[in-house]
N, C-alpha and C positions, 0 to 999 in steps of 0.2 A: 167321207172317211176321216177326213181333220177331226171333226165331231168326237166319233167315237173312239180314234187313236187319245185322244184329248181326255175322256172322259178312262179308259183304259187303264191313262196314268196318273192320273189321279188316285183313282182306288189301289192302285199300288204305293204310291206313297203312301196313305191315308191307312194302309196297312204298319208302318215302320213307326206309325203311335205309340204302336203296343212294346219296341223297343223296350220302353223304359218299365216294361217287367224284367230286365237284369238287377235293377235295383232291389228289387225285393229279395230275389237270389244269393244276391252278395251285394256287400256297399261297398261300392265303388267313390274315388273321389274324384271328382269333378276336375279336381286342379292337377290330376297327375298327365306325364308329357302326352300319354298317350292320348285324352281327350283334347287338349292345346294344339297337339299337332291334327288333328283332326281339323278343329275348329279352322287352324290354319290355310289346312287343303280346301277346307270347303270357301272361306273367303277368296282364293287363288280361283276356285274353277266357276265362284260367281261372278269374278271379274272376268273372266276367260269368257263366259260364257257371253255377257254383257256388252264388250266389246268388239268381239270375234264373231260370235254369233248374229246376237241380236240386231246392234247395232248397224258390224259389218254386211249383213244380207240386206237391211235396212237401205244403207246407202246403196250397194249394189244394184236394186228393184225400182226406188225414188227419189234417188241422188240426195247429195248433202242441201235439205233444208232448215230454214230459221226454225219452220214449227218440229220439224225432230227435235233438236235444240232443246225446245219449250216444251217437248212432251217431257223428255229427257227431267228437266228440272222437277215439272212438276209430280213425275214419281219419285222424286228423292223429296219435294216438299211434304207430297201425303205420307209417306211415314216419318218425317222430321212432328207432322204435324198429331201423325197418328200415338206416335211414342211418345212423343211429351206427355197428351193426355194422360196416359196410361201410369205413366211416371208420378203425375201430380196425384193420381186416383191413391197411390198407393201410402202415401201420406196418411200415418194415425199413431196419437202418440199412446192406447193401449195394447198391448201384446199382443193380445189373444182377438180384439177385434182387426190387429191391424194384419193377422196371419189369414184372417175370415176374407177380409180384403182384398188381399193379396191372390188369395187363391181364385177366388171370383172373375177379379180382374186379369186373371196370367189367362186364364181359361176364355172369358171374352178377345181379349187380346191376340191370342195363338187362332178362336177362331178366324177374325180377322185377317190374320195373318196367314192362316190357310187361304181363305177365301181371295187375298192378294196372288198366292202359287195358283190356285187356279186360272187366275186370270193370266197370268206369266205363263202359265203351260200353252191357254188354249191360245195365247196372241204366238208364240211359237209355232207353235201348228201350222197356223193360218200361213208362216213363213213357208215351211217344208215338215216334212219328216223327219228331216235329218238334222235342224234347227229346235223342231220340239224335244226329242229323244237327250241331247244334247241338255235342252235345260232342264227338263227333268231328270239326267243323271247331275245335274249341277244341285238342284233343290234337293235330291237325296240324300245329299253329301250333308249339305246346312239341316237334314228333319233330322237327321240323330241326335247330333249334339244336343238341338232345340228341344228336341222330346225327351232326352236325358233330364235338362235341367227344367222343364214345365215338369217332370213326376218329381223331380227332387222337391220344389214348390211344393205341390200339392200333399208330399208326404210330410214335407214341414207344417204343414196347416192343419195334420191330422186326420185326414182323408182315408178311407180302408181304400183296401188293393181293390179289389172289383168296382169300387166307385169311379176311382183314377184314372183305369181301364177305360171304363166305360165310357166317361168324359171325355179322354183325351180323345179316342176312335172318332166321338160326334162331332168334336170339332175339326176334327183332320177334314169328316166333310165335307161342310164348309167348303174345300177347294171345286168341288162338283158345282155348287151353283156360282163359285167365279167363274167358272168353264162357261156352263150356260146364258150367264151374262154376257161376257162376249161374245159366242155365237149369233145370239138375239142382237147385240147390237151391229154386229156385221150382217146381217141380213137386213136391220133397218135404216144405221146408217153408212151412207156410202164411202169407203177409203176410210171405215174406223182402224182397221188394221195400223194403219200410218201413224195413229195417235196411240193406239193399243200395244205396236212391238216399242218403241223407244221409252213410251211409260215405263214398263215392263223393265225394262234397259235400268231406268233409275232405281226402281225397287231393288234389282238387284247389287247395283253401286251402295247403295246407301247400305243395306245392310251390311255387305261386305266390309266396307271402312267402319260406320258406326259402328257395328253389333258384334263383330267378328274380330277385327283389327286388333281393337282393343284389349280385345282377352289378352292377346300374344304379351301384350308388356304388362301384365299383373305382376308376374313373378319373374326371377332376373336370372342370369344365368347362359354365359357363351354358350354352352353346350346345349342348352336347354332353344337358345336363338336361333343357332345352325340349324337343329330337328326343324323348329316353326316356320324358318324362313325355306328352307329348302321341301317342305309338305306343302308352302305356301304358290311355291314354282311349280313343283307336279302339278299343284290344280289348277294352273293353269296350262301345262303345257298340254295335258291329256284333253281341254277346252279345244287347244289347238290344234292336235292329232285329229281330230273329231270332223274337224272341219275333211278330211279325206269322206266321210264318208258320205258327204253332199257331193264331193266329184263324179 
């Protein structure tokens, strides 16, 4: 049944690609409170979910070891490692090929990064029910924002609407064969779960500080702080609430 809940939530996320057909509708700007405060909530209920969740059921199950620890790390290392690349790819000093570029690489990259949510869903799963649900409302919160600005990309680069579309859907996939990656590796290797939930744990750390965080201090402004900081608290207290529904 993990399987299939697993596989279930995926295609639902993988559905909210299509999101960034509001932009075609109307242009929206990226930078206004109500996208920051989003962004916000969704760092709050990654870290909710990471610590509380994953982490906490983690210790709960296999008590506090070194190699959680070291799984922990090393999912905050593979996207340290994975985004750099991505970063350096997008390097070119003419316009028009560097928009070619760019759009290429947001599209390989978002796949990848799907395929990361999948693996985070289905190492959830393998927790509980109530642990996968959980990060899957946490990773819905992070695919808006994310699929907002991947169609913004890609209409910067020139892209027709049905192309974007279509794009953005196939790589949302992607998170279906992280699912079945982990599956297949928990049936071949023994107690992968143990390396699989705390990895999991760091991808979600990382993005949250790196990818997330950062937004919040682009632009300046008390009133504009309070909204962020306090959407940033919701997402996680509702991380926390959540935890009831594993009692």
């Amino acid at each position: 049944m993990e399987f299939l809940y697993s596989i279930l939530a995926t295609l639902f996320i993988s559905t909210i690609s299509l999101v960034g057909v509001i932009l075609f509708i109307r242009k929206i700007n990226t930078r206004t409170i109500v996208t920051t405060a989003l962004i916000s909530f969704a760092a709050g209920s990654l870290l909710g979910d990471a610590f509380i969740h994953l982490i906490g059921e983690h210790v709960e199950n296999f008590g506090y070891t070194t190699s959680m620890v070291v799984s922990i790390f090393f999912g905050i290392l593979f996207m340290l490692i994975f985004e750099a690349y991505f970063h350096c790819s997008h390097d070119s000093e003419d316009e028009l090929e560097h928009k070619h570029i760019l759009a290429k690489t947001n599209l390989i990259g978002d796949g990848v990064h799907n395929f990361l949510d999948g693996v985070a869903i289905a190492s959830s799963f393998l927790v509980s029910p109530a642990v996968g649900i959980a990060s899957t409302i946490a990773i819905i919160f992070h695919e808006i924002p994310q699929e907002l600005a991947d169609t913004g990309i890609l209409i910067h680069a020139g892209w027709k609407k049905r192309k974007i579309l279509v794009a953005n859907f196939l790589t949302a996939l992607t998170a279906i064969l992280g699912v079945i990656v982990v599956f297949a590796l928990s049936q071949v290797v023994e107690g992968a779960e143990q390396f699989l939930i705390p990895f999991a744990a760091g991808q979600f750390i990382y993005i949250a500080l790196s990818d997330l965080v950062p937004e919040i201090h682009r632009r300046k402004g008390v009133t504009k702080y309070i909204i962020e900081i306090s959407a940033f608290v919701v997402g996680f207290l509702i991380m926390y609430l959540l935890t009831f529904l594993e009692s």
